[in-house]
C-alpha positions as CSV (number, residue, x, y, z in Angstrom):
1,X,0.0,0.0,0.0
2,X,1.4,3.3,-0.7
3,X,2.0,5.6,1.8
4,X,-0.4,8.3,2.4
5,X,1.1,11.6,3.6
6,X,-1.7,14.1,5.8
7,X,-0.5,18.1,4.9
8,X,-1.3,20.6,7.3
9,X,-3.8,23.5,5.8
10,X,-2.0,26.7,5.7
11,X,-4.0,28.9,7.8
12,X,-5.2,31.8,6.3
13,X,-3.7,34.8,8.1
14,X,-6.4,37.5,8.5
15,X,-5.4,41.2,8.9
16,X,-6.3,42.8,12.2
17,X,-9.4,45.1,11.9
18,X,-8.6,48.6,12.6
19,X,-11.2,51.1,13.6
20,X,-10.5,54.9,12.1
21,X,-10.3,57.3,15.3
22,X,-12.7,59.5,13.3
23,X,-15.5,56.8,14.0
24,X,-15.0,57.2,17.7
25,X,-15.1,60.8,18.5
26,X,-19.0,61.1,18.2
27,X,-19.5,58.2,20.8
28,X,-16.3,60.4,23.1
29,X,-18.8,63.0,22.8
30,X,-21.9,60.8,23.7
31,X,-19.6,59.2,27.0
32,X,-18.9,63.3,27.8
33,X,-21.9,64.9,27.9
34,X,-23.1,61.6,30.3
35,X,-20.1,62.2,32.7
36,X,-21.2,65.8,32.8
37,X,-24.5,64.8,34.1
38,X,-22.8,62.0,36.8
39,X,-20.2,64.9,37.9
40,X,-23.6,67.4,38.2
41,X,-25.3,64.9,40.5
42,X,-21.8,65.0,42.4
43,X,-22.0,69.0,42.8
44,X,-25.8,68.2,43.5
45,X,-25.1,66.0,46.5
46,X,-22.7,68.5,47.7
47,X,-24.9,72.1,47.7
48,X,-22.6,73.3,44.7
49,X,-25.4,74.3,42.6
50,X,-23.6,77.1,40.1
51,X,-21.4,73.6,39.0
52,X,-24.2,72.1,38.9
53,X,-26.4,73.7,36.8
54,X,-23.0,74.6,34.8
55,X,-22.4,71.0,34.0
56,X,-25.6,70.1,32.5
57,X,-25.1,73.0,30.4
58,X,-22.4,71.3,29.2
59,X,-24.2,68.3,28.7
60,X,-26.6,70.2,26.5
61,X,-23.7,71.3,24.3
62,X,-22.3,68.1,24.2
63,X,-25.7,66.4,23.7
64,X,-26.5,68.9,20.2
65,X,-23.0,68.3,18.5
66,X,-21.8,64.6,18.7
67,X,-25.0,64.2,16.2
68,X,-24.0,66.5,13.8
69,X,-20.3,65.6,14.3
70,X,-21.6,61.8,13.2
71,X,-23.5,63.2,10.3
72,X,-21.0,65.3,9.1
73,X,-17.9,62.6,9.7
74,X,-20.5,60.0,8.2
75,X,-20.2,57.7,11.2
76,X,-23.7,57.5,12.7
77,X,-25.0,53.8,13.7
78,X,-27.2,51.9,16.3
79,X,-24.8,52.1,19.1
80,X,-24.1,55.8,19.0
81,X,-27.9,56.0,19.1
82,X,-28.7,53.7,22.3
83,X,-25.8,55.5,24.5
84,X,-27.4,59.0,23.3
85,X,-30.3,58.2,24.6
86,X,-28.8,56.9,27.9
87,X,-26.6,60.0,28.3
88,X,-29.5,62.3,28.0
89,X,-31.5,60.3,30.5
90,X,-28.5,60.7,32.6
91,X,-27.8,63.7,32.2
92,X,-31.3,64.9,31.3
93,X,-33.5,63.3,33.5
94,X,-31.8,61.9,36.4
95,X,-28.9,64.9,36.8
96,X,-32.0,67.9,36.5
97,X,-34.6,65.9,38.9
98,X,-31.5,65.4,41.5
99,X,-30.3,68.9,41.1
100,X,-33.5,70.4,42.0
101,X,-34.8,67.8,45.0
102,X,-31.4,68.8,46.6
103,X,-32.2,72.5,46.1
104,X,-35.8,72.7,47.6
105,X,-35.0,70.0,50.6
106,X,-32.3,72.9,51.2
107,X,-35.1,75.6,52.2
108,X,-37.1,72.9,54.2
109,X,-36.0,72.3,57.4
110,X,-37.4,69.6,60.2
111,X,-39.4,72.1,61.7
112,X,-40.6,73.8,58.4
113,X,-44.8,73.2,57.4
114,X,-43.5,71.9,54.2
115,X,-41.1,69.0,55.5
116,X,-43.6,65.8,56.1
117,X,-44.1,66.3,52.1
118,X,-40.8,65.6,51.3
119,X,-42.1,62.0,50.4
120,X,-43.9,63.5,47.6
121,X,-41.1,65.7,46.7
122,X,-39.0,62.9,46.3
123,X,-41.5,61.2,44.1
124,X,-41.6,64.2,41.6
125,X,-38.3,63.8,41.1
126,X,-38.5,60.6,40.0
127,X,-41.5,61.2,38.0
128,X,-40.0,63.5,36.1
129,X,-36.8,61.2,35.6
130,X,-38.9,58.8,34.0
131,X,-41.0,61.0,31.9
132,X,-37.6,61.4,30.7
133,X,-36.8,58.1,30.0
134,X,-40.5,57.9,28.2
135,X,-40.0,60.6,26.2
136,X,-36.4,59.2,25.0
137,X,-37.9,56.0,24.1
138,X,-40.8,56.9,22.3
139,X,-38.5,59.3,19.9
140,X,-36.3,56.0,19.2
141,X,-39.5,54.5,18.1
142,X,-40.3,57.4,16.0
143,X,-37.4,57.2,14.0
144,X,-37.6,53.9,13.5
145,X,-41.2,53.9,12.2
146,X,-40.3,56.4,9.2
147,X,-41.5,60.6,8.5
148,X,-44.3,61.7,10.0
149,X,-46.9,64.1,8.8
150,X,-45.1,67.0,6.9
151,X,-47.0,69.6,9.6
152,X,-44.9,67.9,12.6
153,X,-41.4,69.1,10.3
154,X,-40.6,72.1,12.4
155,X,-41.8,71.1,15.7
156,X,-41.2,68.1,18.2
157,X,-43.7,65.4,19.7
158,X,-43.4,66.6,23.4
159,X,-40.8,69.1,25.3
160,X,-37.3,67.7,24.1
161,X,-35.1,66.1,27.3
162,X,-32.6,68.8,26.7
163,X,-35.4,72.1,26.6
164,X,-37.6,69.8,29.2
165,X,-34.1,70.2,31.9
166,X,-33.6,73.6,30.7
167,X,-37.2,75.0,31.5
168,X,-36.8,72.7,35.3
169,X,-33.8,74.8,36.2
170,X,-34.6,78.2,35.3
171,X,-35.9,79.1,39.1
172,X,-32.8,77.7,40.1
173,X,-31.0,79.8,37.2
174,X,-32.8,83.3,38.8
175,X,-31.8,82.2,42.6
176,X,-28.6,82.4,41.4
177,X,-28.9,85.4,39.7
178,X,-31.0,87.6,42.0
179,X,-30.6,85.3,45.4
180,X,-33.9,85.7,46.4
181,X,-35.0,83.3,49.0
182,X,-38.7,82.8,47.5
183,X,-37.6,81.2,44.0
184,X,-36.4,78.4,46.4
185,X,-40.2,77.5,46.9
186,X,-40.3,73.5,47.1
187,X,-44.0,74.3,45.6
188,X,-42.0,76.5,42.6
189,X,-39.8,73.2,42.4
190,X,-42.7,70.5,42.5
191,X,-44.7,72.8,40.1
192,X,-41.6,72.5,37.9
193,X,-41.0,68.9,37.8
194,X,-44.7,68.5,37.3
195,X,-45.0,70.4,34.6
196,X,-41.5,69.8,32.7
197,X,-42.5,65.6,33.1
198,X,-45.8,66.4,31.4
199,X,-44.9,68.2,28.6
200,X,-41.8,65.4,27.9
201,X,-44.4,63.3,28.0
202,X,-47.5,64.4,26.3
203,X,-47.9,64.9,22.0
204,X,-47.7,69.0,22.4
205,X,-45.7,70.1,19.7
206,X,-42.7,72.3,20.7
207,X,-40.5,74.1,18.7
208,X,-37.7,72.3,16.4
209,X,-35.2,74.4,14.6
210,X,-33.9,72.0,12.5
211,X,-35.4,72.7,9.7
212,X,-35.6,76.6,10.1
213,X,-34.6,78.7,7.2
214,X,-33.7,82.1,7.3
215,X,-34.6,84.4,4.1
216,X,-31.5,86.1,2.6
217,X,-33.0,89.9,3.1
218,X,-33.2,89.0,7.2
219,X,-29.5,87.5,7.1
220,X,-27.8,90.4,8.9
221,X,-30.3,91.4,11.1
222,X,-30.6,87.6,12.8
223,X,-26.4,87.8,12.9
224,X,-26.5,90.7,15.0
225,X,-29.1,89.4,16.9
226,X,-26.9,86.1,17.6
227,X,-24.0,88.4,18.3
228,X,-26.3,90.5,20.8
229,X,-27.1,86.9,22.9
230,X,-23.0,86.1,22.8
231,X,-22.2,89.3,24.4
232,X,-24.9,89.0,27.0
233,X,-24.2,85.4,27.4
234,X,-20.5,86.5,28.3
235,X,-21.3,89.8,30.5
236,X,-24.9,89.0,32.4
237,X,-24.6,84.6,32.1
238,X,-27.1,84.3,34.6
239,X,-29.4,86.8,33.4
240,X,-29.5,85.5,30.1
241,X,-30.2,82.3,30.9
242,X,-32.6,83.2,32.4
243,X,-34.6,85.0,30.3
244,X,-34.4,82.4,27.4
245,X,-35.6,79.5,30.1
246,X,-39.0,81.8,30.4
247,X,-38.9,82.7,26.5
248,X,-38.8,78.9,25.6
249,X,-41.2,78.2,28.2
250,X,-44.2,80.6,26.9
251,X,-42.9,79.3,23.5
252,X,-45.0,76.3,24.2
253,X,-48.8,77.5,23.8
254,X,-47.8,79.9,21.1
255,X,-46.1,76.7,19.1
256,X,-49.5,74.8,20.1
257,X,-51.7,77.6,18.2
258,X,-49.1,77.4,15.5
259,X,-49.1,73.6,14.9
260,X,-53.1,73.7,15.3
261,X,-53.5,76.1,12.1
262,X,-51.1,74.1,10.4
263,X,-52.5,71.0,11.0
264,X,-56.0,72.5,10.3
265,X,-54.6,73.8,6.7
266,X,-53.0,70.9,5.4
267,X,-56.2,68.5,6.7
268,X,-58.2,71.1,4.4
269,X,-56.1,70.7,1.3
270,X,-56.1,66.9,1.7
271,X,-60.1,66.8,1.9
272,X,-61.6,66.2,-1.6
273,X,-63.9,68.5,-2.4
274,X,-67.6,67.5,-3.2
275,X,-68.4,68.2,-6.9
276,X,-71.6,69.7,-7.7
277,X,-74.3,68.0,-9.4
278,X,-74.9,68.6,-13.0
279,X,-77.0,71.2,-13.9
280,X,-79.5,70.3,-16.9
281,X,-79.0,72.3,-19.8
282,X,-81.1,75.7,-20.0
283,X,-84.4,75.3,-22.1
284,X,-85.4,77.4,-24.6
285,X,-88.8,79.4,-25.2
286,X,-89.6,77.0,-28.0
287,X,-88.4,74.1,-25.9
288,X,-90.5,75.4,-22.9
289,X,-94.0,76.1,-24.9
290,X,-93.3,72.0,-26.7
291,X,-93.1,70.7,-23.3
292,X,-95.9,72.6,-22.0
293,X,-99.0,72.6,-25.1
294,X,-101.2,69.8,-24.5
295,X,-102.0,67.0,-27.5
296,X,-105.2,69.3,-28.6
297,X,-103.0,72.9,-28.2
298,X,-100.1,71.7,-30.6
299,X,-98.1,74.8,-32.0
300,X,-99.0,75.6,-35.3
301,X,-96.5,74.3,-37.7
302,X,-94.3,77.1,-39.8
């Protein structure tokens, strides 16, 4: 018998997969914005509520570029999309509901009239939290499901979790500014989470400027506008925050009359109209007398 010889197969060798660093600075960006909401529940714990309310801001920031930073770089996929949503829980829900328990259990001592509801303070915080985690997961399902009506295009299903934590600290933002004592209300706080986990969680459309467009004639006029908000922004911080946390908040109904009319127009456009009956054709004299004159009242023939 001849001799049968067993060769080893030459193992293909594979080259290792390399990932382009582009790819990952969105999802650094994601991983930021949710450690500035951890390190705000830190300054939270602690009574620092300037770094507090600071650090969310920088979540915000955070939270509206590593989207457009995917876009543009062309990196945008599933898991960039979960851990956005579970940064702006974090740092939109839990950080902001946290921030502001802490701030109103500040003003309410043991012997205050307020402090055998801090049960019920405690659970507005979370209710708001998970608003905020409702609100997140019903806009993952939204995408997924495809375009909605074109009337929703320039405004959101509910208060967005970054404008539903800027509107929740904007008594906290005028404390700071004016230090009055009565801003520190725990009723002004509950009235806030209340309110900011209903909107989060409700259909009223809000304003989304995405799809904005400014004409060409009104070009200069919005820049200097712009630049007027930078330099308040840098000499009265406080102030200005302020004052676009109430804007944005009576923003609301006025987008709610908006969207109505809008919604009210297009439904009209889209309703077919009823067509009228035919008319029958107009009869004339001679017509008229033929159908009228009897078999013994015949016109007399020409």
């Amino acid at each position: 018998m001849g001799k049968f010889r067993f060769r080893k197969r030459k193992q293909k060798q594979r080259a290792p997969r390399e990932i382009p660093i582009r790819t990952m600075i969105p999802n650094l960006m994601t991983l930021l914005a949710a450690a500035s909401g951890v390190t705000s529940i830190r300054y939270s714990c602690q009574g620092h509520w300037r770094s507090a309310v600071i650090f969310i801001l920088v979540a915000c920031v955070l939270d509206g570029l590593d989207g457009r930073v995917a876009r543009m770089l062309r990196v945008t996929s599933k898991l960039g999309a979960e851990l956005d949503s579970l940064a702006d829980f974090v740092s939109f829900g839990v950080a902001p509901a946290l921030l502001v328990y802490f701030w109103i259990m500040e003003s309410v001592p043991p012997e205050s009239a307020a402090y055998p509801f801090r049960g019920m303070f405690w659970a507005l915080a979370l209710f708001h939290a998970m608003c905020c985690a409702f609100r997140l997961a019903r806009f993952n399902i939204m995408i997924d499901d495809g375009p909605t009506q074109p009337y929703w295009r320039h405004f959101f299903m509910g208060l967005p979790a970054p404008g539903g934590a800027g509107v929740l600290l904007t008594p906290i933002i005028w404390q700071l500014h004016t230090e009055w004592g009565m801003l520190q209300s725990p009723w002004i706080g509950c009235s806030m989470l209340s309110i900011c986990g209903v909107l989060m969680a409700s259909r009223f459309p809000t304003i989304s400027a995405k799809h904005l467009r400014v004409p060409a004639k009104r070009m200069v006029p919005v820049l200097l506008f712009v630049m007027f908000v930078i330099g308040m922004l840098v000499s009265q911080f406080w102030l200005t925050l302020g004052v676009i946390g109430i804007l944005y908040l009576f923003s609301v109904p006025v987008c709610g009359t908006v969207f109505l009319r809008m919604r009210n127009r297009y439904e009209a456009l889209q309703t077919p109209h009823p067509h009228l009956a035919p008319q029958p054709p107009p009869t004339t004299s001679r017509n008229a007398s033929d159908a009228t004159a009897g078999d013994g009242d015949r016109p007399l023939a020409r």
